[in-house]
C-alpha positions as protocol buffer text, in pm:
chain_id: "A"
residue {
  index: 1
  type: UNK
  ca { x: 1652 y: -2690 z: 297 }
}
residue {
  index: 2
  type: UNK
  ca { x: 2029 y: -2623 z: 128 }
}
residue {
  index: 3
  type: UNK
  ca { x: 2195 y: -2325 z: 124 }
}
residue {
  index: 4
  type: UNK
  ca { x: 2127 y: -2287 z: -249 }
}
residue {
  index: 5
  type: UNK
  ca { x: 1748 y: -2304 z: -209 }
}
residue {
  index: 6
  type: UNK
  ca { x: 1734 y: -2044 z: 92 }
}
residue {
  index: 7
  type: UNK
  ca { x: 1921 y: -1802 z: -126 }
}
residue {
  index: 8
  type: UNK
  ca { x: 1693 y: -1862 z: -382 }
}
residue {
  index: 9
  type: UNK
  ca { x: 1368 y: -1811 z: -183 }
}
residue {
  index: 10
  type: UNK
  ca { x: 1547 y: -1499 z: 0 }
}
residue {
  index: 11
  type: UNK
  ca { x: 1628 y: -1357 z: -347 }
}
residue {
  index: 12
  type: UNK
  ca { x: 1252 y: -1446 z: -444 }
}
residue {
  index: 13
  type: UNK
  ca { x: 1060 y: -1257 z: -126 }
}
residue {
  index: 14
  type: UNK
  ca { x: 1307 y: -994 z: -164 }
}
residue {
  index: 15
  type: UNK
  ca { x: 1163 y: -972 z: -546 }
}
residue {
  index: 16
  type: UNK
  ca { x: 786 y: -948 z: -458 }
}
residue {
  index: 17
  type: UNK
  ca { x: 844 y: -687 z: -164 }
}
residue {
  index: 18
  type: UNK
  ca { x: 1044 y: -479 z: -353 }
}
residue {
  index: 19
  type: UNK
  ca { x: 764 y: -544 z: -671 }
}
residue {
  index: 20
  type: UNK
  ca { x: 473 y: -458 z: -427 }
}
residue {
  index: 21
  type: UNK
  ca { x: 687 y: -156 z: -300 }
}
residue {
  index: 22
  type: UNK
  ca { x: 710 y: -18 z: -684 }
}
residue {
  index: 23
  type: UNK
  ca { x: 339 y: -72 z: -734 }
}
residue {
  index: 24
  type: UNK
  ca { x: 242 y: 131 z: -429 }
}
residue {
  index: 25
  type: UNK
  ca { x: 481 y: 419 z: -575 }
}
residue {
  index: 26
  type: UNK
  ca { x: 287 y: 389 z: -887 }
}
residue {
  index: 27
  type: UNK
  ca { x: -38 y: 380 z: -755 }
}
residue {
  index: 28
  type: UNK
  ca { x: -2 y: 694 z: -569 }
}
residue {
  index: 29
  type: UNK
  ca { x: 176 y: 876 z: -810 }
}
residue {
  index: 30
  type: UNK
  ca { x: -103 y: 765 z: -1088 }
}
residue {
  index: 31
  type: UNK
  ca { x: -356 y: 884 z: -833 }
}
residue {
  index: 32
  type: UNK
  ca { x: -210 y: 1192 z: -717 }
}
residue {
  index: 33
  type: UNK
  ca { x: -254 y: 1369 z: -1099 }
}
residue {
  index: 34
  type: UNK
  ca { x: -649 y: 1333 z: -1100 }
}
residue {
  index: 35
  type: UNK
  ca { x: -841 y: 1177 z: -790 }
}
residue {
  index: 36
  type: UNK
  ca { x: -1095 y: 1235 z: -554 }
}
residue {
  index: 37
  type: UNK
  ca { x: -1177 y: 1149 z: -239 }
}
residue {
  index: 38
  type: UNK
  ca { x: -1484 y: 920 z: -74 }
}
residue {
  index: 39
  type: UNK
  ca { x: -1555 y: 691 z: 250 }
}
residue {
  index: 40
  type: UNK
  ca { x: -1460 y: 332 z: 258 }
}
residue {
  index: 41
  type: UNK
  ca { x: -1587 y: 53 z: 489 }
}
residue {
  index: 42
  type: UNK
  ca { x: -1312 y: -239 z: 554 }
}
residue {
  index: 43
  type: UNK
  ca { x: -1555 y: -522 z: 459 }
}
residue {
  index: 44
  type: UNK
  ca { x: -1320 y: -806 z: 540 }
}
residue {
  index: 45
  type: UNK
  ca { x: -949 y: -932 z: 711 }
}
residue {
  index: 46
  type: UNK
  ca { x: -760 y: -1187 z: 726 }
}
residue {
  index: 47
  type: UNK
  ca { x: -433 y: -1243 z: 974 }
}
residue {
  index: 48
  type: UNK
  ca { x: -217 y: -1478 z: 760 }
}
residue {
  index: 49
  type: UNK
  ca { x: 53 y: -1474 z: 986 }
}
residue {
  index: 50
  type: UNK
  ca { x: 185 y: -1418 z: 1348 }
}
residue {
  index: 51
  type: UNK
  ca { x: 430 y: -1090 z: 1235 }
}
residue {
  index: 52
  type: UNK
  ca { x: 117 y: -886 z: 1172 }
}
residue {
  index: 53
  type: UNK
  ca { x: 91 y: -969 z: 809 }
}
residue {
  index: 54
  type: UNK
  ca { x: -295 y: -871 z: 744 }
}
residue {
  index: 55
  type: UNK
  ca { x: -503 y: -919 z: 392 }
}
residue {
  index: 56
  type: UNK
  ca { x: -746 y: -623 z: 399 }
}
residue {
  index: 57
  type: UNK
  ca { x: -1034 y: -530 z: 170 }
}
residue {
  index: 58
  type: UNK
  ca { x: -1238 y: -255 z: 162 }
}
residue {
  index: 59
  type: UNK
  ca { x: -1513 y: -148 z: -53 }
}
residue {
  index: 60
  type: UNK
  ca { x: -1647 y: 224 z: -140 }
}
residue {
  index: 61
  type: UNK
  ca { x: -1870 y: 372 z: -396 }
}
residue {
  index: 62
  type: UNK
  ca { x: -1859 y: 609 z: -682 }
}
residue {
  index: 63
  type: UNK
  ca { x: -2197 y: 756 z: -824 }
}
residue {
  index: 64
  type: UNK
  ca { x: -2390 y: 471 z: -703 }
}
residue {
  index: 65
  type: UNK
  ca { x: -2105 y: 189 z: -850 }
}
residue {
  index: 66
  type: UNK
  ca { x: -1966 y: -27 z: -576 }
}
residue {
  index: 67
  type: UNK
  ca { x: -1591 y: -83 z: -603 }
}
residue {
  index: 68
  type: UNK
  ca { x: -1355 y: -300 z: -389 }
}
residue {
  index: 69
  type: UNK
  ca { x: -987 y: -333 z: -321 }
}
residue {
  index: 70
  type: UNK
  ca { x: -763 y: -613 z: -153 }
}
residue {
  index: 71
  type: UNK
  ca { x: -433 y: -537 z: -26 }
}
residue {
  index: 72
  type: UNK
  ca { x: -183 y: -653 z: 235 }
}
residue {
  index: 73
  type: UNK
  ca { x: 13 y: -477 z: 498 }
}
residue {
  index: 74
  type: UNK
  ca { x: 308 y: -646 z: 445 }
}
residue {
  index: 75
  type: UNK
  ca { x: 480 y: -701 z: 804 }
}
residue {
  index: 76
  type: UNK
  ca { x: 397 y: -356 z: 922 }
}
residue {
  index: 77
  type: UNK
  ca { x: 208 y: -297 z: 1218 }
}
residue {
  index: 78
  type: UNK
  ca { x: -132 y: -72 z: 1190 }
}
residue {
  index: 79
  type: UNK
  ca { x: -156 y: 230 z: 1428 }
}
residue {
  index: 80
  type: UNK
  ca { x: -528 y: 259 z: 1299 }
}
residue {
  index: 81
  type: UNK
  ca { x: -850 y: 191 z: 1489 }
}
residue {
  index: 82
  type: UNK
  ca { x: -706 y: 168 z: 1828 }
}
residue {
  index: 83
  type: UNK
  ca { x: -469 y: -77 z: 1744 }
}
residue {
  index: 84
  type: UNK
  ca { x: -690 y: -374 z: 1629 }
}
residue {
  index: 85
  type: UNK
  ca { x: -786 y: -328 z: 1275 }
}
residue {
  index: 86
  type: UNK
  ca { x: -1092 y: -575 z: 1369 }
}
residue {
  index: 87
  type: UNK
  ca { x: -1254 y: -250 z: 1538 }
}
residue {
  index: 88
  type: UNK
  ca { x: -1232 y: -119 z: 1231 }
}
residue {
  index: 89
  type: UNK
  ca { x: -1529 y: -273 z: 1085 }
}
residue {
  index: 90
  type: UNK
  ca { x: -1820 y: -19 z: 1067 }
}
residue {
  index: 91
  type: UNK
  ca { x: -1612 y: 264 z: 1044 }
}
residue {
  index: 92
  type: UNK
  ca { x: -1594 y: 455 z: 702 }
}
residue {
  index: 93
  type: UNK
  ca { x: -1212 y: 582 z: 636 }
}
residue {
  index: 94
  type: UNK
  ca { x: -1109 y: 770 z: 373 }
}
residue {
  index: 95
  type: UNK
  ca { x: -1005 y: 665 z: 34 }
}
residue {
  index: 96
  type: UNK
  ca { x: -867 y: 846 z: -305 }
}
residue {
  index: 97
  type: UNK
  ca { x: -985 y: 681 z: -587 }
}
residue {
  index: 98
  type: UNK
  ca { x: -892 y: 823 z: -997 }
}
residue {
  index: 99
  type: UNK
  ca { x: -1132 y: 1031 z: -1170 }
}
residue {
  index: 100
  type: UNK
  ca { x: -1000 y: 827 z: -1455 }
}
residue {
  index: 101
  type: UNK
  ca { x: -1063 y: 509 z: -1347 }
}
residue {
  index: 102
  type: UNK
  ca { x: -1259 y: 475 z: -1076 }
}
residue {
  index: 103
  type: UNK
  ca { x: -1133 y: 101 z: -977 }
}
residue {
  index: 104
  type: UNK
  ca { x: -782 y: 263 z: -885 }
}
residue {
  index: 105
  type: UNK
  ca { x: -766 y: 364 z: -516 }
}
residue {
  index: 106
  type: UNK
  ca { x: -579 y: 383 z: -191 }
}
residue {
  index: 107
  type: UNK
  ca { x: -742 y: 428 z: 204 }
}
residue {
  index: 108
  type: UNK
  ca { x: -583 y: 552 z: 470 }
}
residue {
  index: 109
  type: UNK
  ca { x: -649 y: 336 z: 794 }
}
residue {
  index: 110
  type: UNK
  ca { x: -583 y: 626 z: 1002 }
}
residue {
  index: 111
  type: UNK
  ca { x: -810 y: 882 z: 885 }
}
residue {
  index: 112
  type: UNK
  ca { x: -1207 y: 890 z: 946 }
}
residue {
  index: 113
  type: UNK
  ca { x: -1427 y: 983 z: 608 }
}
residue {
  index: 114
  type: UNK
  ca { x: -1671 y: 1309 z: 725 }
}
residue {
  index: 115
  type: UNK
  ca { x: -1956 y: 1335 z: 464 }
}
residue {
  index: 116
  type: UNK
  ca { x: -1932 y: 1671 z: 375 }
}
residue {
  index: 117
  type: UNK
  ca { x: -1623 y: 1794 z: 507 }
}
residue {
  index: 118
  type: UNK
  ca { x: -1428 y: 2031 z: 261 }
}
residue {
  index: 119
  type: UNK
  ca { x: -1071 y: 1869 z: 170 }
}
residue {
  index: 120
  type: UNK
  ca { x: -824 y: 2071 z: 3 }
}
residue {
  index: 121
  type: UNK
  ca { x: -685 y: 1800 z: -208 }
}
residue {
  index: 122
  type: UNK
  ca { x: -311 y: 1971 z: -263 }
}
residue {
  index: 123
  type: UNK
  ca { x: -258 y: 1944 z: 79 }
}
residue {
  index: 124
  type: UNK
  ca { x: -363 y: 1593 z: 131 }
}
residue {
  index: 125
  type: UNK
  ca { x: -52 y: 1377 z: 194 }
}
residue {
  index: 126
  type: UNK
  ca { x: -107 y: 1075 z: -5 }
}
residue {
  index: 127
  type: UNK
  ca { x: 170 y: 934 z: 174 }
}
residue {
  index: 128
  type: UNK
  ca { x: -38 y: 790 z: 500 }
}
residue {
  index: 129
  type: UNK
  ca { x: -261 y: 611 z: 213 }
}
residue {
  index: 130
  type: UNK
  ca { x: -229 y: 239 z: 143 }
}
């Protein structure tokens, strides 16, 4: 590959990381006006990659409607369910979803879901959410 091209793919990855980055700003700033919070089962992975590059999905459920998201972690290593996001499966974690549009919704791989437990949702750091 010349010189040229590697610039140009560099330029290109360096486009969609900083494009997914933006998105995830959005997301949580759209979501932290008006959400609410419910348990979420990872229902599927996929390592695409040796540098910890993971495809993720997870699936939850709003008054009886099921609702999934896909998402990657991008390079970054997952301190979540012992360190093997396979053990995840089975375990219900906690997603924010938008009270306006209930498809809209982040989970946070290091926090168990507690049916019932009272969250004070100003306090919740939507930062640790993906």
């Amino acid at each position: 590959m010349s010189k040229k091209h590697n610039i140009l793919f560099l330029a290109l990855f360096a486009s969609v990381v900083m494009g997914l980055y933006v998105y995830e700003l959005y997301n949580k700033s759209y979501l932290g006006k008006n959400f609410n919070v419910a348990g979420g089962k990872i229902i599927k992975y996929s390592i695409v990659s040796s540098v910890n590059d993971n495809i993720i999905t997870y699936e939850y459920f709003v008054d009886g409607n099921r609702y999934y998201r896909k998402f990657t972690t991008l390079n970054q290593t997952l301190d979540s369910c012992y360190d093997n996001i396979k053990n995840c499966h089975g375990y219900r974690l906690m997603v924010v979803y938008s009270n306006e549009d209930n498809s809209k919704s982040l989970i946070n791989l290091n926090r168990l879901y507690i049916e019932g437990e009272q969250i004070n949702k100003e306090e919740l750091d939507l930062d640790d959410f993906k």
